[in-house]
mmCIF file as Biopython writes it, N, C-alpha, C and O atoms, coordinates in Angstrom:
data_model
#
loop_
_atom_site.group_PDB
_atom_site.id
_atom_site.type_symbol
_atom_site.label_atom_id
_atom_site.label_alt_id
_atom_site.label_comp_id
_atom_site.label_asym_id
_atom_site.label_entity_id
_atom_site.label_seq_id
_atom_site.pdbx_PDB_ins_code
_atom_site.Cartn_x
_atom_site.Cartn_y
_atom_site.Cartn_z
_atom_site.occupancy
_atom_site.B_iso_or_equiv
_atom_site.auth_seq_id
_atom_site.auth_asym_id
_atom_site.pdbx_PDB_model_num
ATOM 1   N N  . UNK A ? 1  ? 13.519 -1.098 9.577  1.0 0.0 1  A 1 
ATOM 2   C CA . UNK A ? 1  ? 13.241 0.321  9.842  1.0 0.0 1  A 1 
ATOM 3   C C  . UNK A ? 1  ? 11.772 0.473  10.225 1.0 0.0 1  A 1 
ATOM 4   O O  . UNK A ? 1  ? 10.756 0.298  9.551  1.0 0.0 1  A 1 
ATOM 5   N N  . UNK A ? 2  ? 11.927 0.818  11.399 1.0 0.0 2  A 1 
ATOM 6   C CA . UNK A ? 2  ? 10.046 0.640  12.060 1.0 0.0 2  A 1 
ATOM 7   C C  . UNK A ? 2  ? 9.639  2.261  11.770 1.0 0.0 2  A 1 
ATOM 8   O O  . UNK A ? 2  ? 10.363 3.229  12.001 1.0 0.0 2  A 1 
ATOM 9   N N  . UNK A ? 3  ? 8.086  2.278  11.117 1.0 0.0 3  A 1 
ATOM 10  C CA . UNK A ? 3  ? 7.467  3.600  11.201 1.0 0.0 3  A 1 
ATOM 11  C C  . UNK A ? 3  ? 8.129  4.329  10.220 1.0 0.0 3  A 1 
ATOM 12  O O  . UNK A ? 3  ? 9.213  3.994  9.741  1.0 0.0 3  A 1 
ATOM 13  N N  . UNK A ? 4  ? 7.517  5.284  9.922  1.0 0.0 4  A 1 
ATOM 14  C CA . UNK A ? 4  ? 7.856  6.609  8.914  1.0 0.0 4  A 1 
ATOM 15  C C  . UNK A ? 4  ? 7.923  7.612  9.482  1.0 0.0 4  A 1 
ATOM 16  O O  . UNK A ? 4  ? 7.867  8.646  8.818  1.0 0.0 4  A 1 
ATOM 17  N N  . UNK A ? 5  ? 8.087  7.687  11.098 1.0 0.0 5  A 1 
ATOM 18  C CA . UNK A ? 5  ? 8.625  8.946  12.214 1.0 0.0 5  A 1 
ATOM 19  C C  . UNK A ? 5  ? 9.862  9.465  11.684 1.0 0.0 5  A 1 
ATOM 20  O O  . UNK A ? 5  ? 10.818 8.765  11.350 1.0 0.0 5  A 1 
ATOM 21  N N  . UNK A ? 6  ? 9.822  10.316 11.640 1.0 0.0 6  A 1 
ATOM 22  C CA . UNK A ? 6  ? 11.386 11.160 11.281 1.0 0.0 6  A 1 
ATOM 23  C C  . UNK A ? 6  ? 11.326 12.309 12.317 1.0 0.0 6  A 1 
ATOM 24  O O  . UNK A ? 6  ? 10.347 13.035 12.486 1.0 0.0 6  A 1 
ATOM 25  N N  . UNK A ? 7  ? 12.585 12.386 13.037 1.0 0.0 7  A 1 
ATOM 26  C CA . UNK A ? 7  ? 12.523 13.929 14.111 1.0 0.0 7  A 1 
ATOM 27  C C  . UNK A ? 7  ? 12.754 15.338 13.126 1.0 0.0 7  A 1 
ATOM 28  O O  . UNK A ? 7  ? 12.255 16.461 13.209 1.0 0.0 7  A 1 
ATOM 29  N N  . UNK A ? 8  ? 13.842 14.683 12.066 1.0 0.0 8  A 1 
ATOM 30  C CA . UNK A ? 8  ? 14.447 15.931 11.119 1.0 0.0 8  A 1 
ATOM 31  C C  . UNK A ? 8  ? 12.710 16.145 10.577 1.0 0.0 8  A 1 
ATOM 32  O O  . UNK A ? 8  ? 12.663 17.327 10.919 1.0 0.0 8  A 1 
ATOM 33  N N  . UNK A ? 9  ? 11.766 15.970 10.194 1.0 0.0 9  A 1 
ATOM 34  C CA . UNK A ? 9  ? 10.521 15.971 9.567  1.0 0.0 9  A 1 
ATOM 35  C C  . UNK A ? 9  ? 9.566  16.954 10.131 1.0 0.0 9  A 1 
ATOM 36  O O  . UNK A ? 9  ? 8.926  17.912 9.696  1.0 0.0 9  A 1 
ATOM 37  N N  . UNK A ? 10 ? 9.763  16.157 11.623 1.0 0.0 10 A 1 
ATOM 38  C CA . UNK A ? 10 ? 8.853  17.213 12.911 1.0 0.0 10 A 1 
ATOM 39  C C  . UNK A ? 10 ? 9.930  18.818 13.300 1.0 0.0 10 A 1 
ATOM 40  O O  . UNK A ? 10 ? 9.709  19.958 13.707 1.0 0.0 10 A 1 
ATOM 41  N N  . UNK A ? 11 ? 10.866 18.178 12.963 1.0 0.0 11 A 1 
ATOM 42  C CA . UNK A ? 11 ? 11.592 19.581 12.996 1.0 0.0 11 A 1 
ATOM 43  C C  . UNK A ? 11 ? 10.950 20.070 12.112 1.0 0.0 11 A 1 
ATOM 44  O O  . UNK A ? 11 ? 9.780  20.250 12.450 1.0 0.0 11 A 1 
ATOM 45  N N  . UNK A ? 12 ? 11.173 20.361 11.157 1.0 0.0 12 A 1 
ATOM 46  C CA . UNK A ? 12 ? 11.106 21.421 9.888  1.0 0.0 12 A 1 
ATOM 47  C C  . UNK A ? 12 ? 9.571  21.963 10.189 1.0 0.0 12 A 1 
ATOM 48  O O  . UNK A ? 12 ? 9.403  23.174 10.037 1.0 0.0 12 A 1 
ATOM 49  N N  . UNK A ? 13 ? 8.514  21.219 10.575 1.0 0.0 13 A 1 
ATOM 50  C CA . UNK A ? 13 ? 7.137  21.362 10.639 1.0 0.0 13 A 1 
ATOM 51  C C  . UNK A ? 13 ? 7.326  22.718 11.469 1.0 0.0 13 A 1 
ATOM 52  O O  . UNK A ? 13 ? 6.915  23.876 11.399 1.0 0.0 13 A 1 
ATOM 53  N N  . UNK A ? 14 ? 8.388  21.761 12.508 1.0 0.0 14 A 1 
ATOM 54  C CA . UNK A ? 14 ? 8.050  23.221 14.031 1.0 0.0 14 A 1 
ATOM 55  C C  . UNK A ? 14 ? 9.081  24.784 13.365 1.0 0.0 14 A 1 
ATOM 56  O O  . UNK A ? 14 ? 9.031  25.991 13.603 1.0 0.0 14 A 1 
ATOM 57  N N  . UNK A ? 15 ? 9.816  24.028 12.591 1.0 0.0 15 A 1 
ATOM 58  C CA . UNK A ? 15 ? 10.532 25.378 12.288 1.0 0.0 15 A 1 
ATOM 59  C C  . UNK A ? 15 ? 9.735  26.420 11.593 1.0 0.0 15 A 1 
ATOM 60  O O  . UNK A ? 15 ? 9.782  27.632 11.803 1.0 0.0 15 A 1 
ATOM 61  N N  . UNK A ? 16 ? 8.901  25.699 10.625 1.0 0.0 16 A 1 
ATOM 62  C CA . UNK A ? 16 ? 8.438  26.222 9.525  1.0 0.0 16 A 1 
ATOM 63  C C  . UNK A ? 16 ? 6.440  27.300 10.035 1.0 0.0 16 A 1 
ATOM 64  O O  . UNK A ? 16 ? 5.742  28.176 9.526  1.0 0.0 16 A 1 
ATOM 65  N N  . UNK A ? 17 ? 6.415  26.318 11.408 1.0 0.0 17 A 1 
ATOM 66  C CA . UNK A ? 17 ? 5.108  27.053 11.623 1.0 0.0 17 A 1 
ATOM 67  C C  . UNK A ? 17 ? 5.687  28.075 12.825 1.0 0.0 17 A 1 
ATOM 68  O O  . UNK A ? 17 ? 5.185  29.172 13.074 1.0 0.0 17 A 1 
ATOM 69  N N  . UNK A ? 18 ? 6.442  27.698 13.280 1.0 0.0 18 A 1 
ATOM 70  C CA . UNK A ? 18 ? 7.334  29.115 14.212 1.0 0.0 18 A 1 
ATOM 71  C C  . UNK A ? 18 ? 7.301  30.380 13.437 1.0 0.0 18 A 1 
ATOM 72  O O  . UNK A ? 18 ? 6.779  31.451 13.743 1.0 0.0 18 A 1 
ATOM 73  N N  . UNK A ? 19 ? 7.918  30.068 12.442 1.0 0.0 19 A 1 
ATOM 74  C CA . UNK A ? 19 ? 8.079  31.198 11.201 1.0 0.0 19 A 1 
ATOM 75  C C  . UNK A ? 19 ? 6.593  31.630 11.324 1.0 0.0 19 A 1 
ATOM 76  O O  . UNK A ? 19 ? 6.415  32.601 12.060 1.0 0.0 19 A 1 
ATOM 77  N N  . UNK A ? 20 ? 5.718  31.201 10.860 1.0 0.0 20 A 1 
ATOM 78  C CA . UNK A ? 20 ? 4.386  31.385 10.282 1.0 0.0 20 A 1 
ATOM 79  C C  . UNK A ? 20 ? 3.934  31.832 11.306 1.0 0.0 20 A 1 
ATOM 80  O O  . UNK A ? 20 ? 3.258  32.820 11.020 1.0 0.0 20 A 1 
ATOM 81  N N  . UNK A ? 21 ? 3.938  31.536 12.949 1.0 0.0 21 A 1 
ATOM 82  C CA . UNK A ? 21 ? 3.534  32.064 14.021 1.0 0.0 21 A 1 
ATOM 83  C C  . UNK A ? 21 ? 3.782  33.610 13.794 1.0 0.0 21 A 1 
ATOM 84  O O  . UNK A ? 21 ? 3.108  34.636 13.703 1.0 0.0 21 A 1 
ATOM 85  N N  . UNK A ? 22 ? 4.920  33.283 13.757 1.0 0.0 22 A 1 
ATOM 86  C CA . UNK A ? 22 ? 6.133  35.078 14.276 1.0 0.0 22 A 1 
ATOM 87  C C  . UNK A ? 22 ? 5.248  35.969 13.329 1.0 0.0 22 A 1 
ATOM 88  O O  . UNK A ? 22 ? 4.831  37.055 13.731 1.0 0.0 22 A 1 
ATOM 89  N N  . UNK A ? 23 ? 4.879  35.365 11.696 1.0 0.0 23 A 1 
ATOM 90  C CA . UNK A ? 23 ? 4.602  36.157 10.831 1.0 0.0 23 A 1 
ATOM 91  C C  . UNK A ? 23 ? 3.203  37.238 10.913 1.0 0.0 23 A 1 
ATOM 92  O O  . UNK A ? 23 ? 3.041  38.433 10.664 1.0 0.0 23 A 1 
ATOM 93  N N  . UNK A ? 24 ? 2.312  36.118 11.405 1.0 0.0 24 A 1 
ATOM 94  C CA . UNK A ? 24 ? 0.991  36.245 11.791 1.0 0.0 24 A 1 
ATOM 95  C C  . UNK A ? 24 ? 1.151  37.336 13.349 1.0 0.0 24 A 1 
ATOM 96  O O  . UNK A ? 24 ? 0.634  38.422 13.085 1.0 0.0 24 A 1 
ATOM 97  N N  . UNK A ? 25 ? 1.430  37.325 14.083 1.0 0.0 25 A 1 
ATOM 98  C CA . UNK A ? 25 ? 1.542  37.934 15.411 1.0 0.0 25 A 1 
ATOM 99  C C  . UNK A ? 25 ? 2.000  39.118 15.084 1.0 0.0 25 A 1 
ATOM 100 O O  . UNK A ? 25 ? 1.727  39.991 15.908 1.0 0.0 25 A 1 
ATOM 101 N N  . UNK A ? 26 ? 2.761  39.537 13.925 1.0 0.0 26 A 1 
ATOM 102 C CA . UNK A ? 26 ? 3.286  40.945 13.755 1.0 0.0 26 A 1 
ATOM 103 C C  . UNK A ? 26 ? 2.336  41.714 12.504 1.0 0.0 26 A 1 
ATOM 104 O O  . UNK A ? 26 ? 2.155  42.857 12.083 1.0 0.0 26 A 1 
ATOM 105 N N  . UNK A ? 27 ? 1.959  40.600 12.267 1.0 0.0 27 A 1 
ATOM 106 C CA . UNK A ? 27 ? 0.870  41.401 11.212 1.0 0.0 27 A 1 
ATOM 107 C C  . UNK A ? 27 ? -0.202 41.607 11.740 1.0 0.0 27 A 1 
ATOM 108 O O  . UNK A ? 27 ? -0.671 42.701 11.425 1.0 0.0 27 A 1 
ATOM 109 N N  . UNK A ? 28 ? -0.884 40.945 12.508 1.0 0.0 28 A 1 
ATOM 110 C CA . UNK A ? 28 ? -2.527 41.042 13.078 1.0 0.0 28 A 1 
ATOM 111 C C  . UNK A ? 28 ? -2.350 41.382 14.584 1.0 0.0 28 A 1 
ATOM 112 O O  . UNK A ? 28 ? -3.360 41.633 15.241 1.0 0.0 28 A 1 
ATOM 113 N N  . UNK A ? 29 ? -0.980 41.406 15.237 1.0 0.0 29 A 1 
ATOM 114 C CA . UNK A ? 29 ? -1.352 41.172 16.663 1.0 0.0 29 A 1 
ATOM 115 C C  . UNK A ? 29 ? -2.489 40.323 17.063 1.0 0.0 29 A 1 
ATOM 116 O O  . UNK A ? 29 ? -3.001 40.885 18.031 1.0 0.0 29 A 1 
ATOM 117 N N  . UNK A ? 30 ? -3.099 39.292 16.800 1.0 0.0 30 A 1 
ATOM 118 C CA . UNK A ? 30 ? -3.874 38.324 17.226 1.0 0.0 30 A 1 
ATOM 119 C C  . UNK A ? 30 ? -3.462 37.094 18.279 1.0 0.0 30 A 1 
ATOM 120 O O  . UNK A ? 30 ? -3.135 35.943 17.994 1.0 0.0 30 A 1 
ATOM 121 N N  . UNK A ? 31 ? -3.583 37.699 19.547 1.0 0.0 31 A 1 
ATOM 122 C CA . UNK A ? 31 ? -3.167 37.053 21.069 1.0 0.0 31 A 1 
ATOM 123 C C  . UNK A ? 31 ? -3.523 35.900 20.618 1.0 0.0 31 A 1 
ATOM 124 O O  . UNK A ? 31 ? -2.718 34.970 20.652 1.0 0.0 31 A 1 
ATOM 125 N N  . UNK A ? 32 ? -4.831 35.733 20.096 1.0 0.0 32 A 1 
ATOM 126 C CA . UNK A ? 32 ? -5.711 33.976 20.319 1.0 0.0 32 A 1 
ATOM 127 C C  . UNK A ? 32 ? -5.099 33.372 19.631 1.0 0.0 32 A 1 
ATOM 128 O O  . UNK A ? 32 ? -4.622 32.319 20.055 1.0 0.0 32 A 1 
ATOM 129 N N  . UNK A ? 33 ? -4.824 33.848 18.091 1.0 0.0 33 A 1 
ATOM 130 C CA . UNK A ? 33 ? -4.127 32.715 17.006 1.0 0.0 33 A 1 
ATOM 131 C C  . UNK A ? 33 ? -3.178 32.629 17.395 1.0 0.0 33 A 1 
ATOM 132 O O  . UNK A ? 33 ? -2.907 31.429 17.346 1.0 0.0 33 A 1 
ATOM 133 N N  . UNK A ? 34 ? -1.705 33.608 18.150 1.0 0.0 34 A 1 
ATOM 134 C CA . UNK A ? 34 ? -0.857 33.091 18.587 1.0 0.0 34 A 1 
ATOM 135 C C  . UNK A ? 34 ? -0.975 32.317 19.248 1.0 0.0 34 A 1 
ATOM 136 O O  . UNK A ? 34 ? -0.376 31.295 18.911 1.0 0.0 34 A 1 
ATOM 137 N N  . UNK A ? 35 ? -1.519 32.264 20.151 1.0 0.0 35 A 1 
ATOM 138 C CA . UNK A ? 35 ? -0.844 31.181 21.453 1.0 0.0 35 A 1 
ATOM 139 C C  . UNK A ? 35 ? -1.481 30.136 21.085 1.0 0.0 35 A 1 
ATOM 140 O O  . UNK A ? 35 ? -0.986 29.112 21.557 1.0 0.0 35 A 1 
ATOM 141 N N  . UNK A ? 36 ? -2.971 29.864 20.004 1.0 0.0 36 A 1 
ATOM 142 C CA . UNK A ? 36 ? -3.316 28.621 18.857 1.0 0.0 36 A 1 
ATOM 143 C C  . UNK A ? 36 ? -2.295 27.898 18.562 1.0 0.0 36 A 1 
ATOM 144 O O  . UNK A ? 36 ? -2.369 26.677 18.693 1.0 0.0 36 A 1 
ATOM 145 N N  . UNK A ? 37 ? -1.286 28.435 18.161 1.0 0.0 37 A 1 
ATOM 146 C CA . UNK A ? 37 ? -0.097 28.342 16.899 1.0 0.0 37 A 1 
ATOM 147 C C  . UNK A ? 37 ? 0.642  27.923 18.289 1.0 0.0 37 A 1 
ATOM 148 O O  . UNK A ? 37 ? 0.333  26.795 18.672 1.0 0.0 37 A 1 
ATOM 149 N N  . UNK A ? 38 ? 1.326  28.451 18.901 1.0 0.0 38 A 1 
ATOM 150 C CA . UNK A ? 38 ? 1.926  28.030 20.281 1.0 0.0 38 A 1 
ATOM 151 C C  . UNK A ? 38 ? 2.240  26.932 20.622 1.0 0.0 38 A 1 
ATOM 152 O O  . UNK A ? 38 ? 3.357  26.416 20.669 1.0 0.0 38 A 1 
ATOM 153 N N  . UNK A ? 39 ? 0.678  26.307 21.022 1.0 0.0 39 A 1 
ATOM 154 C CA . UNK A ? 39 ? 0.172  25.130 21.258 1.0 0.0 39 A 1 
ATOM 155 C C  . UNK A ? 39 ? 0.628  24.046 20.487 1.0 0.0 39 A 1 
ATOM 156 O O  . UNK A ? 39 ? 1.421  23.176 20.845 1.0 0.0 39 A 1 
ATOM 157 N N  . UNK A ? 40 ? 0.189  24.140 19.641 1.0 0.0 40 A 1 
ATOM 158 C CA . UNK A ? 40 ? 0.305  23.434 18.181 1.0 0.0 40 A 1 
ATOM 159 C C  . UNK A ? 40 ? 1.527  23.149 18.183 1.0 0.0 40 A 1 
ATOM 160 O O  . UNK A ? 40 ? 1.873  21.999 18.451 1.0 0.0 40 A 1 
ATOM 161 N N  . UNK A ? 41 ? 2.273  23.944 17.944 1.0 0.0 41 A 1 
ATOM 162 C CA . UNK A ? 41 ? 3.928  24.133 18.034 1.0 0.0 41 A 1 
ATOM 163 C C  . UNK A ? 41 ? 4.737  23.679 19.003 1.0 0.0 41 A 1 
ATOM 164 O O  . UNK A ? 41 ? 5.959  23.621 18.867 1.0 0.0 41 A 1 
ATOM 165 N N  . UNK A ? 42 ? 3.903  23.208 20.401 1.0 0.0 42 A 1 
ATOM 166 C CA . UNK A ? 42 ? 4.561  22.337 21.301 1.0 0.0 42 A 1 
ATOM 167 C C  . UNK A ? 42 ? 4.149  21.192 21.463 1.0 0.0 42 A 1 
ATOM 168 O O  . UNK A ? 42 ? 4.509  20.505 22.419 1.0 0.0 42 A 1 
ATOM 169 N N  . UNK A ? 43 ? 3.093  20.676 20.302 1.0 0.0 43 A 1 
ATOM 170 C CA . UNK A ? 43 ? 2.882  19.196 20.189 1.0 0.0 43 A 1 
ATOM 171 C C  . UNK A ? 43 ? 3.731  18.512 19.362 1.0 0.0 43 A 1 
ATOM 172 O O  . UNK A ? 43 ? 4.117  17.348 19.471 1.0 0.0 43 A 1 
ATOM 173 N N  . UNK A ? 44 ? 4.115  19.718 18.128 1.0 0.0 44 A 1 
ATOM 174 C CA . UNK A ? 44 ? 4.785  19.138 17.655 1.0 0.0 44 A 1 
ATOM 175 C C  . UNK A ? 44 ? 6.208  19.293 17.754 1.0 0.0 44 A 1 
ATOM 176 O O  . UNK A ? 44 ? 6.779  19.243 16.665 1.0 0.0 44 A 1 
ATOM 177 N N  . UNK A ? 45 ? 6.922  19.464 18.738 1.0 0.0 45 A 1 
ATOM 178 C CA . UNK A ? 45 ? 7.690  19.930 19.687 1.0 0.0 45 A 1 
ATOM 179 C C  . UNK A ? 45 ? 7.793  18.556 20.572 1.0 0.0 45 A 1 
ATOM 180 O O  . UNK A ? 45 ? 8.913  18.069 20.726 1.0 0.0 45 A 1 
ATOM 181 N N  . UNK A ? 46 ? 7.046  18.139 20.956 1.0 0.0 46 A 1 
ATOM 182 C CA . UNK A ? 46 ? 6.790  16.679 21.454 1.0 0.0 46 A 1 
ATOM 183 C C  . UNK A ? 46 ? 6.938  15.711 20.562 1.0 0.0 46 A 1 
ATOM 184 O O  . UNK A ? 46 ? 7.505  14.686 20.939 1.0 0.0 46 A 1 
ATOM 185 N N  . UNK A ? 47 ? 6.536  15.798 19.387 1.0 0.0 47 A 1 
ATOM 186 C CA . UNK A ? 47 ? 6.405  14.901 18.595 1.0 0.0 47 A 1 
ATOM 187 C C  . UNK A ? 47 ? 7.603  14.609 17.719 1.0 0.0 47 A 1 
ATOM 188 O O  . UNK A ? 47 ? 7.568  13.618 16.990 1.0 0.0 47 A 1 
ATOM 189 N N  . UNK A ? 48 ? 8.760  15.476 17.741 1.0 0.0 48 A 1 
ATOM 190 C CA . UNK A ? 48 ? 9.627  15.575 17.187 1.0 0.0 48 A 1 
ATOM 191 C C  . UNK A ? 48 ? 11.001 14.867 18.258 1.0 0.0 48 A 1 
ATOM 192 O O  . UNK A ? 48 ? 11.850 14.103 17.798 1.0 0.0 48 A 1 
ATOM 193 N N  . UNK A ? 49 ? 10.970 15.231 19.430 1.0 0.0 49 A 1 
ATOM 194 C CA . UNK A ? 49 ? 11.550 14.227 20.602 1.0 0.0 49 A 1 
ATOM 195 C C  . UNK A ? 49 ? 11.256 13.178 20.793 1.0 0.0 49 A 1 
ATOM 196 O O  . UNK A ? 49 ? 11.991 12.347 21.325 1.0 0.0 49 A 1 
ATOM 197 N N  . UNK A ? 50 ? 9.809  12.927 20.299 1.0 0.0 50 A 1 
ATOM 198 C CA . UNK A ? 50 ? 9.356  11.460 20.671 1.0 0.0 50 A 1 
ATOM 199 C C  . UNK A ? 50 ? 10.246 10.646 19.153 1.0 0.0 50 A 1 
ATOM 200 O O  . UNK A ? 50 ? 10.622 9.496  18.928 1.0 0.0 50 A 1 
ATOM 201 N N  . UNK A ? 51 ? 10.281 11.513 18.629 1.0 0.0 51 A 1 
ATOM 202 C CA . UNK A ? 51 ? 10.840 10.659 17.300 1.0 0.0 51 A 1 
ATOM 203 C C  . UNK A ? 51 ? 12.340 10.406 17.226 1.0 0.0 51 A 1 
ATOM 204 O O  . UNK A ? 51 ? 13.019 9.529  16.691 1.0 0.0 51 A 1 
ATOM 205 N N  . UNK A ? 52 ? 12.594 11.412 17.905 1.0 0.0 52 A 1 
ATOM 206 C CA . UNK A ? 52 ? 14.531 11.467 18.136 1.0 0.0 52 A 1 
ATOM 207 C C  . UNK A ? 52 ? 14.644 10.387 19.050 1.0 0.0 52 A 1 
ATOM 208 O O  . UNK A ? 52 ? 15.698 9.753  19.101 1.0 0.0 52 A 1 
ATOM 209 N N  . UNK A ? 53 ? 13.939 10.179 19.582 1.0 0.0 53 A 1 
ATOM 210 C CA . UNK A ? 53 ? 13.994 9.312  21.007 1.0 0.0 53 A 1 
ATOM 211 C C  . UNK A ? 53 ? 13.999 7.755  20.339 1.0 0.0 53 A 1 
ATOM 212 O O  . UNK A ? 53 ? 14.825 6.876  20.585 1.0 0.0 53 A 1 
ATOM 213 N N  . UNK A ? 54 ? 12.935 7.674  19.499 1.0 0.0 54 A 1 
ATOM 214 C CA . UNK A ? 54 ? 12.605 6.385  18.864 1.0 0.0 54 A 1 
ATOM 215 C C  . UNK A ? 54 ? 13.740 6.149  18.131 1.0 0.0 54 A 1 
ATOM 216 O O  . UNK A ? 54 ? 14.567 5.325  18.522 1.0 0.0 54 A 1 
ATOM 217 N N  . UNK A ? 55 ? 13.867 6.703  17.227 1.0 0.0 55 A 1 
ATOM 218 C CA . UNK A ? 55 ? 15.156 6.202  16.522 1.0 0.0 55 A 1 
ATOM 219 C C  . UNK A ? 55 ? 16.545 5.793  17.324 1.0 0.0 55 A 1 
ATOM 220 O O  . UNK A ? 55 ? 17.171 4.736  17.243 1.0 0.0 55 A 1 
ATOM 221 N N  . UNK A ? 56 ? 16.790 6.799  18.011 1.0 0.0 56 A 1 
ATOM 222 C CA . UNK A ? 56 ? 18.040 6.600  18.476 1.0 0.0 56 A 1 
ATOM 223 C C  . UNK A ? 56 ? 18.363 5.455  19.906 1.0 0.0 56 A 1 
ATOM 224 O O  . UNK A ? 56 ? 19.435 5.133  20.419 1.0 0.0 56 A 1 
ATOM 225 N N  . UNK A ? 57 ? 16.887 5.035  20.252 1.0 0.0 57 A 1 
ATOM 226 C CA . UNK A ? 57 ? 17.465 4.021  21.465 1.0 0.0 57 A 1 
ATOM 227 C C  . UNK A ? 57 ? 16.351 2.876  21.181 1.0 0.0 57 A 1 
ATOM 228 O O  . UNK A ? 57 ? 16.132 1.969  21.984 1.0 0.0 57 A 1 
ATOM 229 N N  . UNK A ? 58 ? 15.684 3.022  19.965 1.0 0.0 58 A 1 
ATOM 230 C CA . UNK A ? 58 ? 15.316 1.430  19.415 1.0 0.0 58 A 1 
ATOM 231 C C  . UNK A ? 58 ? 15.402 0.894  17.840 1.0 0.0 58 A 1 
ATOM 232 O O  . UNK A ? 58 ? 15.432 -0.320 17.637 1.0 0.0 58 A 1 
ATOM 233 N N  . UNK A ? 59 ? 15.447 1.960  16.591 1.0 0.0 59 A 1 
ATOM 234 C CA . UNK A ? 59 ? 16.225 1.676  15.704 1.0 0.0 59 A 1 
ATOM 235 C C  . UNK A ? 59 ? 17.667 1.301  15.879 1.0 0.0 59 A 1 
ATOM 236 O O  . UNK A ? 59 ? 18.188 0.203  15.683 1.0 0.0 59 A 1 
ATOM 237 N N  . UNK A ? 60 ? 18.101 2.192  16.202 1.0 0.0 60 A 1 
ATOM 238 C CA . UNK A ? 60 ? 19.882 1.811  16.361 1.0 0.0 60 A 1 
ATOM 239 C C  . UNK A ? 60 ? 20.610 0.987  17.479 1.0 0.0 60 A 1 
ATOM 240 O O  . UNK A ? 60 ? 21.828 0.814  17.481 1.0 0.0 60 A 1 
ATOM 241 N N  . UNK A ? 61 ? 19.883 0.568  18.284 1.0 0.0 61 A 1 
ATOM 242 C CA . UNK A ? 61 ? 19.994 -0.363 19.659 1.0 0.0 61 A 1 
ATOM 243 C C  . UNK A ? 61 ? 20.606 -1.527 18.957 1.0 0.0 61 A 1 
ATOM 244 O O  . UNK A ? 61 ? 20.897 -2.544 19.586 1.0 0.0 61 A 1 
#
């Protein structure tokens, strides 16, 4: 079992700061921290495919 990448892991991250985005944007209307959070949220958005990816066509290969 190579690495401690998990996609279910990077999921929850992105689920969990989505939430926290949405939360922040309706409370402060703050354009900048949103689209901060955004960002953020599509690295790890990346990082969570890169991990689905790993597992499934070189762990299980």
């Amino acid at each position: 079992m190579g690495g401690m990448c998990s996609g279910r892991i990077c999921y929850l991250f992105r689920f969990y700061l989505y939430n926290y985005q949405f939360w922040m944007f309706k409370m402060y209307e703050n354009y900048i921290l949103w689209l901060y959070m955004f960002v953020v949220g599509q690295v790890l958005d990346v990082c969570g495919w890169t991990c689905w990816m790993y597992w499934k066509f070189v762990v299980y290969e």
